[in-house]
C-alpha positions as CSV (number, residue, x, y, z in Angstrom):
1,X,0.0,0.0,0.0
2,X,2.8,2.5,0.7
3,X,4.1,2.1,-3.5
4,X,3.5,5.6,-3.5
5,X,5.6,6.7,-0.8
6,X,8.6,4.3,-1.4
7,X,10.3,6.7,-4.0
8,X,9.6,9.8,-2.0
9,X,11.5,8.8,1.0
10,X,14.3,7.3,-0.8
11,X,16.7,10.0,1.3
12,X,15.9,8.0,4.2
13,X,15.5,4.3,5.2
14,X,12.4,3.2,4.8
15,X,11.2,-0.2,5.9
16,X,7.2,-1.1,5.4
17,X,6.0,-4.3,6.4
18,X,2.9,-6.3,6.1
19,X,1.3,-7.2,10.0
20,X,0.9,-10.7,10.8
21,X,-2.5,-11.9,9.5
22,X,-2.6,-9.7,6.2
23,X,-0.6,-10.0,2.9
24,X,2.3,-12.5,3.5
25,X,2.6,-12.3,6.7
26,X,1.4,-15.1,8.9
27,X,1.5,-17.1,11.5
28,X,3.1,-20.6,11.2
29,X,2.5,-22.3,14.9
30,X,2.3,-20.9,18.8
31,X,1.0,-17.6,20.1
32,X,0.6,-15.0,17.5
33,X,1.6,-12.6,20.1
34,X,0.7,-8.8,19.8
35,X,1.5,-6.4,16.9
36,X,4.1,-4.1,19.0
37,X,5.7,-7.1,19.9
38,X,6.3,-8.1,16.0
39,X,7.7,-4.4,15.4
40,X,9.8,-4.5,18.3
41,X,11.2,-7.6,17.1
42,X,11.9,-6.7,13.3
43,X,13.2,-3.1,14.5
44,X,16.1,-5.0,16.7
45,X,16.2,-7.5,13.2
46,X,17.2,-4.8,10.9
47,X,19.2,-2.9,14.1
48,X,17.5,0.4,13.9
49,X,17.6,1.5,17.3
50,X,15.3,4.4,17.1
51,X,13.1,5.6,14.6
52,X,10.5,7.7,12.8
53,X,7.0,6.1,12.9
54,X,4.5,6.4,10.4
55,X,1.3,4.6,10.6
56,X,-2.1,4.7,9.1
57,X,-5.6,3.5,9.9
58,X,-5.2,0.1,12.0
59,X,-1.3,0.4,11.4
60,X,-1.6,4.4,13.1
61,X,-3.0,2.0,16.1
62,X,0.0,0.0,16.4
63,X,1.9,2.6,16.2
64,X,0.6,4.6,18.8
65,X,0.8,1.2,20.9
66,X,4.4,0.9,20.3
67,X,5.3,4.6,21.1
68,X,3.2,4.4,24.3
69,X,5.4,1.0,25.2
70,X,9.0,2.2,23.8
71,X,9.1,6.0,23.4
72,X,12.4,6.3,24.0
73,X,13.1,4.5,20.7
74,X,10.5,6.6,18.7
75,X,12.0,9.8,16.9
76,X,8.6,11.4,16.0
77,X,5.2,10.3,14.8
78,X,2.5,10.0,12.1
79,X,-1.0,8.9,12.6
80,X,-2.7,9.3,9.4
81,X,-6.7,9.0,9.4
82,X,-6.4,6.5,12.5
83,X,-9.0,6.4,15.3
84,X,-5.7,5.7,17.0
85,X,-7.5,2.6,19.3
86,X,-8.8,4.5,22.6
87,X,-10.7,2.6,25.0
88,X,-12.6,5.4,27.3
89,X,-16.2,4.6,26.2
90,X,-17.6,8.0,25.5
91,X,-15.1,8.0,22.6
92,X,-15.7,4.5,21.5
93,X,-20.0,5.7,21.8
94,X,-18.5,8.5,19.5
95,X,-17.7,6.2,16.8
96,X,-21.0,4.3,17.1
97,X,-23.1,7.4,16.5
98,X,-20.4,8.3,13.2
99,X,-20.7,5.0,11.8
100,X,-23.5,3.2,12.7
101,X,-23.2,-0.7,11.9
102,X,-24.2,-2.9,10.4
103,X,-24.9,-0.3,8.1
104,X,-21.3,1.4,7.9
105,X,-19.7,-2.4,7.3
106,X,-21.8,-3.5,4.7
107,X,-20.5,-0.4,1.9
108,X,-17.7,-1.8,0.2
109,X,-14.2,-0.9,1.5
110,X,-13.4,1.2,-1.2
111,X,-16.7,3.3,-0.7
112,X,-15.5,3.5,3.3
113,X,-12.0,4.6,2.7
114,X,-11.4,6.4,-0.5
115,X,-13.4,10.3,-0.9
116,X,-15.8,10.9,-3.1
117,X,-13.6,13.2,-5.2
118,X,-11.1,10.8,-5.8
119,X,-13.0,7.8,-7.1
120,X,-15.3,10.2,-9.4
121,X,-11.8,11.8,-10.5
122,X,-9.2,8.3,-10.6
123,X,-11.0,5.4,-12.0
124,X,-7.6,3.9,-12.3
125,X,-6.3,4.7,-8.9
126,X,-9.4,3.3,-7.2
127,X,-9.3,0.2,-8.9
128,X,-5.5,-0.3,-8.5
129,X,-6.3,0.6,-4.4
130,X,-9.1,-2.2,-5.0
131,X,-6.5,-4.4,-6.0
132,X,-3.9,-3.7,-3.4
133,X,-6.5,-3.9,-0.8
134,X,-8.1,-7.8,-1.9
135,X,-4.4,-8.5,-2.0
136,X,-3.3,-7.4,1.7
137,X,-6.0,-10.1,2.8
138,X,-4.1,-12.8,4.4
139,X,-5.1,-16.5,2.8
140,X,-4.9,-17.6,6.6
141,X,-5.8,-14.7,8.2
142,X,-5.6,-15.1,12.5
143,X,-8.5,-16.6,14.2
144,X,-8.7,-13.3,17.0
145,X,-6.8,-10.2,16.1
146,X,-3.6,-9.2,18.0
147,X,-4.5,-7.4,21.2
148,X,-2.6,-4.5,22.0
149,X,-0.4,-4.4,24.3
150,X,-1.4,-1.3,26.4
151,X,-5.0,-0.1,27.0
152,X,-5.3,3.2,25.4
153,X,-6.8,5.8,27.1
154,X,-7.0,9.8,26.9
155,X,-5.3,9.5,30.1
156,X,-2.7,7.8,28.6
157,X,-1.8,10.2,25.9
158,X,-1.5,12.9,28.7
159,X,2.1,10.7,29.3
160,X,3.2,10.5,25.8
161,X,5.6,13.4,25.0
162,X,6.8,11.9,21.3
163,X,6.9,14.7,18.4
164,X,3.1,14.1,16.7
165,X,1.9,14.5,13.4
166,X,-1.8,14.1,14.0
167,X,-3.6,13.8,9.9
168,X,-6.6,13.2,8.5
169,X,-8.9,14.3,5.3
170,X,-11.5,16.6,5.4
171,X,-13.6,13.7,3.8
172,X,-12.6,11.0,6.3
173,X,-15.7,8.7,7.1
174,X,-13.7,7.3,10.1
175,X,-11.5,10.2,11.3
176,X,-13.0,13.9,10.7
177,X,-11.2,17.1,12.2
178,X,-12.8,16.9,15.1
179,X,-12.3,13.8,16.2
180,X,-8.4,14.6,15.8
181,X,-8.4,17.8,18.1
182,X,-9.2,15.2,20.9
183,X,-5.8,13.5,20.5
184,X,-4.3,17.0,20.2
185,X,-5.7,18.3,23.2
186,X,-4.0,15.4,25.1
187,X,-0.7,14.4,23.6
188,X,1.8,17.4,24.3
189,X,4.0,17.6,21.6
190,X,1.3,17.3,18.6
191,X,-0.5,18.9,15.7
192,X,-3.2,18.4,13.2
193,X,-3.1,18.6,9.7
194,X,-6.5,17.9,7.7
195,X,-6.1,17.5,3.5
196,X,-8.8,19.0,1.5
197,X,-10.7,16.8,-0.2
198,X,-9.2,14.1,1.1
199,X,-10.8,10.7,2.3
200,X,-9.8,7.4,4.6
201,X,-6.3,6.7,2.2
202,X,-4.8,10.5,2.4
203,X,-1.3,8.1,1.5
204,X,-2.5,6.9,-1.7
205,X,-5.5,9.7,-2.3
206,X,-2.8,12.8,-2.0
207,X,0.3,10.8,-1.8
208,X,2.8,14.4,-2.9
209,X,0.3,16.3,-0.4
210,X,1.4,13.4,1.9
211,X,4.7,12.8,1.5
212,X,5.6,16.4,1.6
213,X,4.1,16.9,5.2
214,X,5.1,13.8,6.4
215,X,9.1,14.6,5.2
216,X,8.7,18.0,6.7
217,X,7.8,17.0,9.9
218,X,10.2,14.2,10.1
219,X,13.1,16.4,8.8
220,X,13.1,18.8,12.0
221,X,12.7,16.2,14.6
């Protein structure tokens, strides 16, 4: 999913990596473990002692996990159009009343997480994100998800002191504007950016809009 930022950030090393239970990765035998457990594990692999985190949707809420566990080792970073995975239940009621199910669930992915401006305007784009998307399915996907490994709270946040890049689209079924200036109000060292126009997928809808904010953030931290 990230073919569009590969080329952009070729100034720095950049590692992307399919979670356990989608695309290639899965699980052979034994405990499947939790998601800031894998990255943890890879980031010691490659022998990157600290870096500069950039997650979206469900990957934005493993990445929060993982800087709430290890910020020592996290430079700065990026939650892009991710509901970021707080428990406190007036937040979680929140997202009931945005997306009601089974309504929300049954429109096609595609319908959920790309704006309305880009699929009238990229036929081609949607139906290559279409593609991508069928093909990050894993053929033996995980019985349970991963849990994470810290219950995320607002109260929580309060702690974290990790440069932020909080982004979303102004066309974001899941994460609108407001729904960001809750995370800002909480984590210290944080700010919003909202992309016009923009739906779930600001990576692949707006990918120079993207990479440009994402390398300029990175670049001073």
């Amino acid at each position: 999913m990230w073919e569009q930022q590969a080329p952009a950030f070729a100034s720095c090393r950049f590692v992307a990596y399919d979670r356990l239970g989608h695309g290639r990765s899965r699980l052979v035998s034994g405990d499947p473990g939790d998601a800031v457990g894998d990255l943890d594990a890879l980031l010691q692999h490659l022998r990157i002692e600290r870096v500069h985190l950039v997650g979206t949707a469900a990957g934005g809420m493993v990445a929060l996990d993982y800087a709430l566990s290890f910020p020592r080792r996290v430079r700065s970073l990026v939650l892009a159009n991710s509901i970021g995975g707080v428990q406190d239940e007036d937040y979680l009621a929140l997202h009931r009343r945005l997306r009601p199910a089974p309504q929300f669930n049954a429109l096609p992915p595609h319908v959920r997480e790309l704006g309305p401006a880009y699929r009238a305007a990229n036929p081609d784009g949607e139906a290559r994100w279409i593609a991508l998307e069928q093909q990050s399915r894993a053929a033996h996907p995980l019985a349970a998800p991963q849990p994470a490994r810290n219950r995320i709270t607002f109260a929580a946040l309060e702690k974290l002191d990790v440069p932020t890049l909080l982004l979303t689209g102004d066309a974001d079924l899941y994460v609108p504007e407001p729904l960001l200036r809750l995370f800002e109000k909480r984590i210290k060292n944080s700010k919003v950016l909202v992309l016009p126009g923009v739906g779930h997928s600001a990576y692949w809808e707006q990918p120079q809009a993207f990479n440009q904010a994402v390398l300029e953030f990175i670049q001073t931290k």
